[in-house]
PDB file of N, H, CA, C and O in Angstrom:
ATOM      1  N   UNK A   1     -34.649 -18.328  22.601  1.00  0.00           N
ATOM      2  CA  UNK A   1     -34.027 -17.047  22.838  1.00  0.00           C
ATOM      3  C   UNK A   1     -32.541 -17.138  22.491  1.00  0.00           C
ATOM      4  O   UNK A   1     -31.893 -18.068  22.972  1.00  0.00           O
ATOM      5  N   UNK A   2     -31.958 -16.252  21.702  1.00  0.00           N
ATOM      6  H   UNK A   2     -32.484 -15.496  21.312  1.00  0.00           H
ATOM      7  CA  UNK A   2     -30.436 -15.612  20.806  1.00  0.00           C
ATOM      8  C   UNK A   2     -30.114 -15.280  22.550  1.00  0.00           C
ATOM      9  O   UNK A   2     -30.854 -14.674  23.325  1.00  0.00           O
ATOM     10  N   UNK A   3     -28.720 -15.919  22.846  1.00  0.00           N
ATOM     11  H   UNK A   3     -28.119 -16.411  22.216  1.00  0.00           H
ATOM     12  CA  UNK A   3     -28.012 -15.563  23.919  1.00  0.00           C
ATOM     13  C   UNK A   3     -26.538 -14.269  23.029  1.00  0.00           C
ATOM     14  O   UNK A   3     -25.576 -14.942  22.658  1.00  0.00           O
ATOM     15  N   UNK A   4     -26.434 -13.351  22.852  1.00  0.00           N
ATOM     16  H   UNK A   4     -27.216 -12.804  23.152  1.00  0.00           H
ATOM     17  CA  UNK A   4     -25.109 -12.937  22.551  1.00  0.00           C
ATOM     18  C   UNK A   4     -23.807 -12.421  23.494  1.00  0.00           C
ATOM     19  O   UNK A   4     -23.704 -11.748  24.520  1.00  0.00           O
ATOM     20  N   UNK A   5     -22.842 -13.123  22.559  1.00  0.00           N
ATOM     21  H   UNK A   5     -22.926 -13.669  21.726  1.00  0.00           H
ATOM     22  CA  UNK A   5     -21.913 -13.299  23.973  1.00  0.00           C
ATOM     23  C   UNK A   5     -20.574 -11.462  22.824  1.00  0.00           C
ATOM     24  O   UNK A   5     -20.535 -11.021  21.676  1.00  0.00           O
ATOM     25  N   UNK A   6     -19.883 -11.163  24.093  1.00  0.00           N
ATOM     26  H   UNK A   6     -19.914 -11.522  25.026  1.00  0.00           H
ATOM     27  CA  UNK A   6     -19.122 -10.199  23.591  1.00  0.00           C
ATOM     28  C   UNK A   6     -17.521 -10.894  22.526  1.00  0.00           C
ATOM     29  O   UNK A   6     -17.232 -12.068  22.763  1.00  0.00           O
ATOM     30  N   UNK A   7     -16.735 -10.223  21.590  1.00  0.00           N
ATOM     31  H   UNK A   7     -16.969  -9.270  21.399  1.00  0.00           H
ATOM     32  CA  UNK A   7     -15.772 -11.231  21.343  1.00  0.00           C
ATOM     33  C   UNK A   7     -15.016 -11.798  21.810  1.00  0.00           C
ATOM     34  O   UNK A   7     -14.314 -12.662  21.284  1.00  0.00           O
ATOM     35  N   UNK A   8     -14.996 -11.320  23.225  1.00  0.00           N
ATOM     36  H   UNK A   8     -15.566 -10.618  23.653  1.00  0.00           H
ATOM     37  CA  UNK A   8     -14.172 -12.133  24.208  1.00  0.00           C
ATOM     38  C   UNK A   8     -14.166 -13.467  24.661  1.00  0.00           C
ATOM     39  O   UNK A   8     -13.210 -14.213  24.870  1.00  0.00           O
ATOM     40  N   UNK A   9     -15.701 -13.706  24.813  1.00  0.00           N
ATOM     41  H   UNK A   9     -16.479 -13.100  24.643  1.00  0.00           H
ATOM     42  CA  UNK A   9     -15.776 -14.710  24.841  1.00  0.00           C
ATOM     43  C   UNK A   9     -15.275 -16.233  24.104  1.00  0.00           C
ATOM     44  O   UNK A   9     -15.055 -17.396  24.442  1.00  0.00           O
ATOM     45  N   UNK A  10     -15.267 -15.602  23.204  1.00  0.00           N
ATOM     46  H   UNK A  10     -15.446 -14.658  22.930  1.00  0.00           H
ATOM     47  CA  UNK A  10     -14.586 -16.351  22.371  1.00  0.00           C
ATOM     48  C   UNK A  10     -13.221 -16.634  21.782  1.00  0.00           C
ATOM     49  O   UNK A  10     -12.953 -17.539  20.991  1.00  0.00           O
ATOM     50  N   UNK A  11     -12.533 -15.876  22.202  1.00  0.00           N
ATOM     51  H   UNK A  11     -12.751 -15.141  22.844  1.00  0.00           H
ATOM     52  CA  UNK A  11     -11.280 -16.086  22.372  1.00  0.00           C
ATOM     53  C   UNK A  11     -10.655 -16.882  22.632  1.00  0.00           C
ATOM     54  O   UNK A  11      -9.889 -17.284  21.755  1.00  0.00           O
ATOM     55  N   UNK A  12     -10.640 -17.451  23.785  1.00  0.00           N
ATOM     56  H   UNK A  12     -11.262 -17.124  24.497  1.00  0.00           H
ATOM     57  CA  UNK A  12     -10.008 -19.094  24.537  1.00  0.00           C
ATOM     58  C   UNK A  12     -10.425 -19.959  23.519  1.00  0.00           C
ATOM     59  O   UNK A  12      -9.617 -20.862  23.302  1.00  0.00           O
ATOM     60  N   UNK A  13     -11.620 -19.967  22.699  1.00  0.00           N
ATOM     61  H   UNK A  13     -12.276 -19.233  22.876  1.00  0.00           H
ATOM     62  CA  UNK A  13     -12.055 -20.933  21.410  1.00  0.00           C
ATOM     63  C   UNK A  13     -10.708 -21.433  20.543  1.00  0.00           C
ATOM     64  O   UNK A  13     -10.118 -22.498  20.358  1.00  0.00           O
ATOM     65  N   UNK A  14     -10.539 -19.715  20.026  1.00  0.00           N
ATOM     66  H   UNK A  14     -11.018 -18.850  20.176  1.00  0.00           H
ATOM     67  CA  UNK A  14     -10.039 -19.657  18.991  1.00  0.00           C
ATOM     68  C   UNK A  14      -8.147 -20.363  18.543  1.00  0.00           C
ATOM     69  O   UNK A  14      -7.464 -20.401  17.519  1.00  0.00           O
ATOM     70  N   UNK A  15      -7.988 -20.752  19.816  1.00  0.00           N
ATOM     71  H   UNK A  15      -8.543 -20.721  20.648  1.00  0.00           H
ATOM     72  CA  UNK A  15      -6.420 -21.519  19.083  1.00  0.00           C
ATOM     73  C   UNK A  15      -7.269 -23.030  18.774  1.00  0.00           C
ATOM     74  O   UNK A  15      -6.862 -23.891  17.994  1.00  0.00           O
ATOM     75  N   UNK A  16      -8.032 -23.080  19.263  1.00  0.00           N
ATOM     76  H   UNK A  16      -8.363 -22.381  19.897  1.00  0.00           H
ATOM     77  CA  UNK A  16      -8.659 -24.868  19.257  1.00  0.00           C
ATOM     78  C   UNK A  16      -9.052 -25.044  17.367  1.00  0.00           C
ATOM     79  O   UNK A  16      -8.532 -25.816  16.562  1.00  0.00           O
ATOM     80  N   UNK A  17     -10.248 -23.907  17.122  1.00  0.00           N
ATOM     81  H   UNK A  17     -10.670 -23.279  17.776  1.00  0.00           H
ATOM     82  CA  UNK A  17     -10.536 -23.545  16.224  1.00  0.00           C
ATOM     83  C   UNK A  17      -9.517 -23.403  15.050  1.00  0.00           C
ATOM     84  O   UNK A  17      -9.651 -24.193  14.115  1.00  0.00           O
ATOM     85  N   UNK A  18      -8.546 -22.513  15.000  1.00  0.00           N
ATOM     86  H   UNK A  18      -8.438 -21.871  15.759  1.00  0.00           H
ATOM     87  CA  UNK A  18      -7.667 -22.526  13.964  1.00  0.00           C
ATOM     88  C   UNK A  18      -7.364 -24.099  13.928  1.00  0.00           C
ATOM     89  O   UNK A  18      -8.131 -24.828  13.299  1.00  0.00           O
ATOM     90  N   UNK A  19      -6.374 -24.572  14.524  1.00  0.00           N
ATOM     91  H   UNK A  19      -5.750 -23.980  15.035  1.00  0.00           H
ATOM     92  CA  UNK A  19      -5.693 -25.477  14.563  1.00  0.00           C
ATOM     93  C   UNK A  19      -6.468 -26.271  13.972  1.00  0.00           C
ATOM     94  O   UNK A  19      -5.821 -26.805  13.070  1.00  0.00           O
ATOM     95  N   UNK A  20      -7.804 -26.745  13.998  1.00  0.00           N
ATOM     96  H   UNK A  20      -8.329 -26.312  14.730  1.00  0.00           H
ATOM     97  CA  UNK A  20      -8.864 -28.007  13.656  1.00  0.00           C
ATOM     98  C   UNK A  20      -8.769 -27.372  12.385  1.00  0.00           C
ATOM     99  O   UNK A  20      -7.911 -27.947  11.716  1.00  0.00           O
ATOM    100  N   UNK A  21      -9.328 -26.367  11.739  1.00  0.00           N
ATOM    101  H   UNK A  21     -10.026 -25.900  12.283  1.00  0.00           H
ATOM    102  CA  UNK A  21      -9.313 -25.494  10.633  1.00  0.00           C
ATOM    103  C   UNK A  21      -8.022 -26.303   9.660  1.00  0.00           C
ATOM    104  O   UNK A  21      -8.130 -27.162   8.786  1.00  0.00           O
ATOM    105  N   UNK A  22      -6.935 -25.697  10.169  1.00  0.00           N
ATOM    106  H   UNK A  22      -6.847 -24.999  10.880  1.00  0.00           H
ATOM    107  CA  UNK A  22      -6.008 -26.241   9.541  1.00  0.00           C
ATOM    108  C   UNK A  22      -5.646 -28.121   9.352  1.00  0.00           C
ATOM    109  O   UNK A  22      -5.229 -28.618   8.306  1.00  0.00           O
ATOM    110  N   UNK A  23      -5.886 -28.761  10.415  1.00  0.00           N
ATOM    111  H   UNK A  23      -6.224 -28.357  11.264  1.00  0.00           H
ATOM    112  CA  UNK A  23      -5.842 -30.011  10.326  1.00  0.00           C
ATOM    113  C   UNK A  23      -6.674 -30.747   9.143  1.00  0.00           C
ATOM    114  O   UNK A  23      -6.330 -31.673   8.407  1.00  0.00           O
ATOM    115  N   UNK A  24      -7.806 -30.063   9.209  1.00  0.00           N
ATOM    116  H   UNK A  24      -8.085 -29.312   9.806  1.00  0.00           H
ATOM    117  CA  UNK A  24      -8.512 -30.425   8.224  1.00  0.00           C
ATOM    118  C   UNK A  24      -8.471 -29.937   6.665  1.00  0.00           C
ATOM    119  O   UNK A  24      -8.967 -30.648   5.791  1.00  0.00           O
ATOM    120  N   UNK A  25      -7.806 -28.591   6.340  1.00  0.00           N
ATOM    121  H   UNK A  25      -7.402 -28.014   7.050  1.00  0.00           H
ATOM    122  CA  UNK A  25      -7.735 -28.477   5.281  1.00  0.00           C
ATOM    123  C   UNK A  25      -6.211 -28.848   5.026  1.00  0.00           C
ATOM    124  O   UNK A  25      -5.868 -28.202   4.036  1.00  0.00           O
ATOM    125  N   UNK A  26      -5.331 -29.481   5.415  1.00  0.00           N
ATOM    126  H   UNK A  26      -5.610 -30.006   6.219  1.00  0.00           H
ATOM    127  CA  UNK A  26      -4.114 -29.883   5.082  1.00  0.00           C
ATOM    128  C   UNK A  26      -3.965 -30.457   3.700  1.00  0.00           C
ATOM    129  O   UNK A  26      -3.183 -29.965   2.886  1.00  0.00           O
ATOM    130  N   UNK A  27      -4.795 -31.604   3.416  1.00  0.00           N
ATOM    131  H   UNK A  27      -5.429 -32.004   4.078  1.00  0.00           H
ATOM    132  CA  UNK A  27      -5.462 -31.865   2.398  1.00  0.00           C
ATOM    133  C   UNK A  27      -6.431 -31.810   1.240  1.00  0.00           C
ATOM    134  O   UNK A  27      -7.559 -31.617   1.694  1.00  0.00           O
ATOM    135  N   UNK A  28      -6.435 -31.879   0.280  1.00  0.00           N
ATOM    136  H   UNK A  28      -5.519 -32.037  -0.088  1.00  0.00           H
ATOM    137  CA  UNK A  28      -7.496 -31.550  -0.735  1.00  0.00           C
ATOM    138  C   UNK A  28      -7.890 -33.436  -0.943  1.00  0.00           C
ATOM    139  O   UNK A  28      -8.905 -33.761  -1.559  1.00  0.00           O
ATOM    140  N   UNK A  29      -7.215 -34.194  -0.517  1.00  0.00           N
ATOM    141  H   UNK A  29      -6.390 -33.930  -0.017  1.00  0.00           H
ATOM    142  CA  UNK A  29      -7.947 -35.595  -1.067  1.00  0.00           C
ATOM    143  C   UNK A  29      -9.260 -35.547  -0.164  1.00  0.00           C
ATOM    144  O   UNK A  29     -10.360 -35.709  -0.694  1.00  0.00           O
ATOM    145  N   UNK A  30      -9.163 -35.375   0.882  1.00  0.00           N
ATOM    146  H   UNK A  30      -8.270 -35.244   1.312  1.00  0.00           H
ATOM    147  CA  UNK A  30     -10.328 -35.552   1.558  1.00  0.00           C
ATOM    148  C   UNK A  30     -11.647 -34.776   1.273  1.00  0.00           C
ATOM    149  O   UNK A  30     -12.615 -34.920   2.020  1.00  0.00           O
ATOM    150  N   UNK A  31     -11.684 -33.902   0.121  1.00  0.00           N
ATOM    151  H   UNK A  31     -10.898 -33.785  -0.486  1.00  0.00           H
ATOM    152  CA  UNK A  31     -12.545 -33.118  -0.344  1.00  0.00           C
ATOM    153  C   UNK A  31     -13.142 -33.382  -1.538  1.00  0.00           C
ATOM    154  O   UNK A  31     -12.486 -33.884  -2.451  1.00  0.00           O
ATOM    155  N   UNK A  32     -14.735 -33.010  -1.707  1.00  0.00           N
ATOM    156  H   UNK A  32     -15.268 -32.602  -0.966  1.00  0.00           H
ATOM    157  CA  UNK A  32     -15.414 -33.951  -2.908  1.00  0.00           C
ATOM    158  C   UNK A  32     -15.968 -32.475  -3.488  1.00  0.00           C
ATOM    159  O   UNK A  32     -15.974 -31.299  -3.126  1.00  0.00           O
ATOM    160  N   UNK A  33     -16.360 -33.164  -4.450  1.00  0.00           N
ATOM    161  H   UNK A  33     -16.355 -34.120  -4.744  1.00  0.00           H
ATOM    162  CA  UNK A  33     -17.111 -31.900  -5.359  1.00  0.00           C
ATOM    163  C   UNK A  33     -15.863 -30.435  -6.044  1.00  0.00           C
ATOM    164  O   UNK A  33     -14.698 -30.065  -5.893  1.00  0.00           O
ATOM    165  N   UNK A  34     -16.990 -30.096  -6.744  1.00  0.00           N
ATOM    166  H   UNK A  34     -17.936 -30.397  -6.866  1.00  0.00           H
ATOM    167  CA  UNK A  34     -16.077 -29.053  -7.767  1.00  0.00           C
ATOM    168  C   UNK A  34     -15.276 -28.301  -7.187  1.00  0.00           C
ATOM    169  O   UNK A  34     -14.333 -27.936  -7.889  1.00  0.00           O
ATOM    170  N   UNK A  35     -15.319 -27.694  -5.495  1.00  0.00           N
ATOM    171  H   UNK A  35     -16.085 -27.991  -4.925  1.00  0.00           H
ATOM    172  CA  UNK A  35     -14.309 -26.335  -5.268  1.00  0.00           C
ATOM    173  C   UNK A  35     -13.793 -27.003  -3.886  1.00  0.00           C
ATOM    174  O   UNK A  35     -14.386 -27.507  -2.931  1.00  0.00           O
ATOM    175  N   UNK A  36     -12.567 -26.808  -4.165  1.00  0.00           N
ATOM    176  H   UNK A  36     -12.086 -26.399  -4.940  1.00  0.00           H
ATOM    177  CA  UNK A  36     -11.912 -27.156  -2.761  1.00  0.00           C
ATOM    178  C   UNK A  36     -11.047 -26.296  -2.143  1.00  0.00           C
ATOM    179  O   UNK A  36     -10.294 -25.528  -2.742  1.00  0.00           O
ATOM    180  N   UNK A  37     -11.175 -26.454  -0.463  1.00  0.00           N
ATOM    181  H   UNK A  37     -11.786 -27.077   0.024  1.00  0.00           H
ATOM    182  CA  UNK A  37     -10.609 -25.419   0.046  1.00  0.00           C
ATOM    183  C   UNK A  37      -8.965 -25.663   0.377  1.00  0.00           C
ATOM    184  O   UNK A  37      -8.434 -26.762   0.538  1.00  0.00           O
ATOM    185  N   UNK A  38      -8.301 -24.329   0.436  1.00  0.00           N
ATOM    186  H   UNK A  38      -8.733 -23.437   0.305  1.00  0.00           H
ATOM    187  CA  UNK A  38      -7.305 -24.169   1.184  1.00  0.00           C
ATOM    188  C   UNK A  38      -6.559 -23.451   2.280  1.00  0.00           C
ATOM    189  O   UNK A  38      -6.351 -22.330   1.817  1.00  0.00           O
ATOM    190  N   UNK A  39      -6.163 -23.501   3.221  1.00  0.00           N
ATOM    191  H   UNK A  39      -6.333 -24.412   3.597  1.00  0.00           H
ATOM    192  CA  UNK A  39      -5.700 -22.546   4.465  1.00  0.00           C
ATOM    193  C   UNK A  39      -4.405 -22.247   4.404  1.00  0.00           C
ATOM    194  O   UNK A  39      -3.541 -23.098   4.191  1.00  0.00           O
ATOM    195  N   UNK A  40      -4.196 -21.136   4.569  1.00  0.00           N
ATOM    196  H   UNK A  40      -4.898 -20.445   4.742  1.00  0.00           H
ATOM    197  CA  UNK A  40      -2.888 -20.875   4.036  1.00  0.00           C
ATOM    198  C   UNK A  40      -2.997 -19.310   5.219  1.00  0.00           C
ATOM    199  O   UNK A  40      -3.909 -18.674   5.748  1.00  0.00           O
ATOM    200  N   UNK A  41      -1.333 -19.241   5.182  1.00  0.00           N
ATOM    201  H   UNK A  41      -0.592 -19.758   4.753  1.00  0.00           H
ATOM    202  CA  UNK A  41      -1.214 -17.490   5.626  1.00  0.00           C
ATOM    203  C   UNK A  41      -0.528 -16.905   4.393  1.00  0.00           C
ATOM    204  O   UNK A  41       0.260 -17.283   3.527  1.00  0.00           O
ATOM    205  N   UNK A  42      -1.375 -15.520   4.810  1.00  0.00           N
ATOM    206  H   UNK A  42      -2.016 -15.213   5.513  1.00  0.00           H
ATOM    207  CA  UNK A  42      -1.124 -14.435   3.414  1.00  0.00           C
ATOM    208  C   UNK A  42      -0.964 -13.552   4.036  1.00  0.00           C
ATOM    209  O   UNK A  42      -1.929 -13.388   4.783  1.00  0.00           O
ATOM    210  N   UNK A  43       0.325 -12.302   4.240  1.00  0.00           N
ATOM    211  H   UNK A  43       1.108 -12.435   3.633  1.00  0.00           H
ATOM    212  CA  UNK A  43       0.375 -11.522   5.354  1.00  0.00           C
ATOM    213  C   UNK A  43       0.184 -11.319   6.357  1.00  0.00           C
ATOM    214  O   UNK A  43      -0.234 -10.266   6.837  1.00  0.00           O
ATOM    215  N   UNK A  44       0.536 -12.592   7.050  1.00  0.00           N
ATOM    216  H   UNK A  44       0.876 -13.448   6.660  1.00  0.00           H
ATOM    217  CA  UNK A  44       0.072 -12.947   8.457  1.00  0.00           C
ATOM    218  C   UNK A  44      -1.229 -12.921   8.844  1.00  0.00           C
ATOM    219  O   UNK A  44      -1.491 -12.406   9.931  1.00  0.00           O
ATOM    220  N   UNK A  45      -2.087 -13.371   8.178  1.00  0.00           N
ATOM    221  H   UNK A  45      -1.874 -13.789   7.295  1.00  0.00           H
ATOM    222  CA  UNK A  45      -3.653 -13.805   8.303  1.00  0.00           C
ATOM    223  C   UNK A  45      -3.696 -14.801   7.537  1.00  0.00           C
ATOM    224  O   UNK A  45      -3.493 -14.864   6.324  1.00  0.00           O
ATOM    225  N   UNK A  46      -4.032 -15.772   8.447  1.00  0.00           N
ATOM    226  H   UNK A  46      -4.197 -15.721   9.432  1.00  0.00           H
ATOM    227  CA  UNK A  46      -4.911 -17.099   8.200  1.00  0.00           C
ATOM    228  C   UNK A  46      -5.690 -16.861   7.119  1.00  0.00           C
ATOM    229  O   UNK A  46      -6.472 -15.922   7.264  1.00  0.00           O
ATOM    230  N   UNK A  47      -5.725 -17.641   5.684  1.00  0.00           N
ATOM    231  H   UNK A  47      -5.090 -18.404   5.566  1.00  0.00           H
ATOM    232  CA  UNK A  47      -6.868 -17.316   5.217  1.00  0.00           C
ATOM    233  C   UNK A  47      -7.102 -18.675   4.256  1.00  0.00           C
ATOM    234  O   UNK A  47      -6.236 -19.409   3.780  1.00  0.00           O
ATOM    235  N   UNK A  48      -8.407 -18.754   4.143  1.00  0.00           N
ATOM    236  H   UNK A  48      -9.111 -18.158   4.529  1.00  0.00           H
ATOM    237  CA  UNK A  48      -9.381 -19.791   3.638  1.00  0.00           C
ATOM    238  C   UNK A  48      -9.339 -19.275   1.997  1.00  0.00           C
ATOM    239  O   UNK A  48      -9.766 -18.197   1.585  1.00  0.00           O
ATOM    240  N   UNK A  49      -8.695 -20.366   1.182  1.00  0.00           N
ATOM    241  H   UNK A  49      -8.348 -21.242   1.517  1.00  0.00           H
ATOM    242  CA  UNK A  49      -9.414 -20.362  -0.105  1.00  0.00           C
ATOM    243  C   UNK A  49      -9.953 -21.149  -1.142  1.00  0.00           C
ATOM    244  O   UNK A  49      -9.415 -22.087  -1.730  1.00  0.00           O
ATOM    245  N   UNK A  50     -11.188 -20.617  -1.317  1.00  0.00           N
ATOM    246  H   UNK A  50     -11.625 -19.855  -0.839  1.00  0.00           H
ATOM    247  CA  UNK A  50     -11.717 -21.361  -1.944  1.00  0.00           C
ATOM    248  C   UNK A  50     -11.472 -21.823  -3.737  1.00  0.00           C
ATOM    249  O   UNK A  50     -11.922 -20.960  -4.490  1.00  0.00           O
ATOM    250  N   UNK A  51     -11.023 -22.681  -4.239  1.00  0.00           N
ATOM    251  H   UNK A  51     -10.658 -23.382  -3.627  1.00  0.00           H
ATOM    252  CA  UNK A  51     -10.616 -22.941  -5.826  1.00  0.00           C
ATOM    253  C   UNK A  51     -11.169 -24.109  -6.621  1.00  0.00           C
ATOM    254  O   UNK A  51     -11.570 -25.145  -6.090  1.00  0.00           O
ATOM    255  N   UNK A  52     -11.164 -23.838  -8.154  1.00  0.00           N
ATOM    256  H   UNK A  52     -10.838 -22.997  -8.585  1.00  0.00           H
ATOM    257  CA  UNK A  52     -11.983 -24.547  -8.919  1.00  0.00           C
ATOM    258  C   UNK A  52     -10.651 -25.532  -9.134  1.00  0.00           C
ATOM    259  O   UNK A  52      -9.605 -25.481  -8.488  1.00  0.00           O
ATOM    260  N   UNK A  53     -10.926 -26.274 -10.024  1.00  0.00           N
ATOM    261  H   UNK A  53     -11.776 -26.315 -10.549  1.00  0.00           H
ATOM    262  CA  UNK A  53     -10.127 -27.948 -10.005  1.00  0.00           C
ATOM    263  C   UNK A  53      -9.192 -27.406 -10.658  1.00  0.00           C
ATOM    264  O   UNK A  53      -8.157 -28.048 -10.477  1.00  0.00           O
ATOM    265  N   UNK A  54      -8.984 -26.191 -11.600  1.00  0.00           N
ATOM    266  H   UNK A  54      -9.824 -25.670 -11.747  1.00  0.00           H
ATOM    267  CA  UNK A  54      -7.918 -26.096 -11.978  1.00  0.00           C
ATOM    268  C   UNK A  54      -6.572 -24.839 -11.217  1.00  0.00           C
ATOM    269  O   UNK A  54      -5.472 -24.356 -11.487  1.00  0.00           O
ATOM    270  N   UNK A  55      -7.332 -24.822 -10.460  1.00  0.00           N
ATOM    271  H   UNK A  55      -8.225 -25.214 -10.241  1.00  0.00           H
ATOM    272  CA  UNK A  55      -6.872 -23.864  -8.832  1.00  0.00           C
ATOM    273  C   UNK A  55      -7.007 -22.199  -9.714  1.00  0.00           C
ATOM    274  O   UNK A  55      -6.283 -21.208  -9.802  1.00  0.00           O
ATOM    275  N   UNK A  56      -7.678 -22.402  -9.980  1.00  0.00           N
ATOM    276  H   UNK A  56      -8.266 -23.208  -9.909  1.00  0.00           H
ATOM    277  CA  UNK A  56      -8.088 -20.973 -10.582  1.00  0.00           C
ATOM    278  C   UNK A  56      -9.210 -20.347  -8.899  1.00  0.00           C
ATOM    279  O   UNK A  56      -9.977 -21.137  -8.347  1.00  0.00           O
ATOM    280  N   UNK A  57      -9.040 -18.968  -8.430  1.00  0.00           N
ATOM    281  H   UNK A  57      -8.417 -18.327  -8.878  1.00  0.00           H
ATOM    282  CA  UNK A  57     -10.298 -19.339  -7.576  1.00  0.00           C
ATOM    283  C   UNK A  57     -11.460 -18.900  -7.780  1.00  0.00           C
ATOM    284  O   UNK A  57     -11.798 -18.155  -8.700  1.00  0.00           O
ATOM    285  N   UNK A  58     -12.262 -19.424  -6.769  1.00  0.00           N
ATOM    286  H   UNK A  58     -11.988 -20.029  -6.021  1.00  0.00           H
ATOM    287  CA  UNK A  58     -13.939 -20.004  -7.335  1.00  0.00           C
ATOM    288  C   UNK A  58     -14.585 -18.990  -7.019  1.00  0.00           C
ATOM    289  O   UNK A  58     -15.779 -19.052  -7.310  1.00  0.00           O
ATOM    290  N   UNK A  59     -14.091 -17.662  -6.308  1.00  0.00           N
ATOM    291  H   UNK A  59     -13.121 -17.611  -6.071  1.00  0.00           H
ATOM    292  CA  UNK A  59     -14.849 -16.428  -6.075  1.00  0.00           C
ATOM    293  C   UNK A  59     -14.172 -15.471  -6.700  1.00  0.00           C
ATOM    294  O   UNK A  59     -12.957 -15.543  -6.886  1.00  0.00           O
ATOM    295  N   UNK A  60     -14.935 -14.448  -7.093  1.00  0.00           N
ATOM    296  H   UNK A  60     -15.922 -14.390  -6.942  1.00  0.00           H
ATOM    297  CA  UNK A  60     -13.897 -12.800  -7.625  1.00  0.00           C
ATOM    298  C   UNK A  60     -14.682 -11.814  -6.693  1.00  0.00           C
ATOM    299  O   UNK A  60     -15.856 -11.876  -6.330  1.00  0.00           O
ATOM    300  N   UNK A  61     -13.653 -10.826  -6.386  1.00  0.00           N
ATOM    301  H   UNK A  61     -12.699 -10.776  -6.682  1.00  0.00           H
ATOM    302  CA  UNK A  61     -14.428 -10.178  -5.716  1.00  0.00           C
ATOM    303  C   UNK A  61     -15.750  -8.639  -6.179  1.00  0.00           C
ATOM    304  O   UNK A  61     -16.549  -8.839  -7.094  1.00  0.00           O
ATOM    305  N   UNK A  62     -15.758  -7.621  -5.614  1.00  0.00           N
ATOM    306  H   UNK A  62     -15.109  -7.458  -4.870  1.00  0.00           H
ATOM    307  CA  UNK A  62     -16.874  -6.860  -5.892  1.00  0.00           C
ATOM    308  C   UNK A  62     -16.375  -6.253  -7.226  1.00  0.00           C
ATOM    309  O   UNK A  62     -17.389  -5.891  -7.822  1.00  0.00           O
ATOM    310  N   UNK A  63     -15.154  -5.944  -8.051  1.00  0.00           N
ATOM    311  H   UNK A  63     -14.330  -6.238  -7.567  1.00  0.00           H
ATOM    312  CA  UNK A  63     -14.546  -5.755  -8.932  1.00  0.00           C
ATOM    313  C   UNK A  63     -14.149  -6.657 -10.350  1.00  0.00           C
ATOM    314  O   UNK A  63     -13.598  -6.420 -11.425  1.00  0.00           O
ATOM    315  N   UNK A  64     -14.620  -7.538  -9.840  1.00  0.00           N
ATOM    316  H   UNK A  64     -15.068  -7.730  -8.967  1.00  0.00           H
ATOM    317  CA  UNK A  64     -14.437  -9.033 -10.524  1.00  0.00           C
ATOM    318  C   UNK A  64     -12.567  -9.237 -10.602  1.00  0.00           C
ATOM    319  O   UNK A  64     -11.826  -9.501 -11.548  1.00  0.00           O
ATOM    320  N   UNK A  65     -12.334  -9.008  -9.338  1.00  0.00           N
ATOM    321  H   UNK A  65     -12.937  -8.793  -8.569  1.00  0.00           H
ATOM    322  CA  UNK A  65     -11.166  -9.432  -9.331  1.00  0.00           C
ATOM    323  C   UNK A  65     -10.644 -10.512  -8.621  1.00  0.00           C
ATOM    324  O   UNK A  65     -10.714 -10.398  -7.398  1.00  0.00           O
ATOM    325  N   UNK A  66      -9.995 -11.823  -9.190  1.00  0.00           N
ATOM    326  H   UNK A  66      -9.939 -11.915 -10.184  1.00  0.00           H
ATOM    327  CA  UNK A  66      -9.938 -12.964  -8.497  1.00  0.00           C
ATOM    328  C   UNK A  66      -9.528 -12.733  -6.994  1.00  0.00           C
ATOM    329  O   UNK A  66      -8.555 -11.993  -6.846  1.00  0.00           O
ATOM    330  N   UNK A  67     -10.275 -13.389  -5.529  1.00  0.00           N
ATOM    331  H   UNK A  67     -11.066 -13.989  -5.649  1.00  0.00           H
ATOM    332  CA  UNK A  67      -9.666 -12.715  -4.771  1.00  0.00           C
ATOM    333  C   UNK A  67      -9.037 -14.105  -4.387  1.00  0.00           C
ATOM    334  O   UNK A  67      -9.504 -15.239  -4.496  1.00  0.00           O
ATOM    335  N   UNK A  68      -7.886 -13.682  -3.926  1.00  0.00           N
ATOM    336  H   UNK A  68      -7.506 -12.761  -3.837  1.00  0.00           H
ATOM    337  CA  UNK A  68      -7.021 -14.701  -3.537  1.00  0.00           C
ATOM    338  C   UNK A  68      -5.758 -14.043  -2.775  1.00  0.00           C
ATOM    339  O   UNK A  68      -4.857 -14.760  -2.339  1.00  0.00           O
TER     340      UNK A  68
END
C-alpha cells in the first residue's frame, strides 16, 4: 500500500537534500559516461543540468530549444 504524505511533509527533508545534491555534483570527475550533471543557481532556483562532453546540453526542450 502507496502511503501519500502532503508537501509539507517534506520540507524539514529538503535543506538535507539540496545540500547532498550539491555536494555531490560539485564535481564532474566523479561522473562516468557521456552526460554529466551540473547544479548551479539560475534566478534563484537551484537547478540541475544535464550536458554532453562538450557542455553543449543533452536535453532541448518542447521547441527544440536547448534548455539550460
Amino acid at each position: 500500500m502507496m502511503t501519500m504524505c502532503a508537501a509539507s511533509f517534506y520540507e524539514p527533508m529538503l535543506p538535507h537534500v539540496i545540500e547532498e545534491v550539491q555536494v555531490s555534483l560539485q564535481s564532474k570527475s566523479g561522473q562516468s559516461g557521456d552526460i554529466t550533471a551540473t547544479c548551479r543557481r539560475d534566478k534563484g532556483a537551484l537547478c540541475i543540468y544535464l550536458e554532453k562532453p562538450d557542455g553543449t546540453p543533452a536535453f532541448k526542450g518542447p521547441r527544440a530549444i536547448p534548455c539550460r
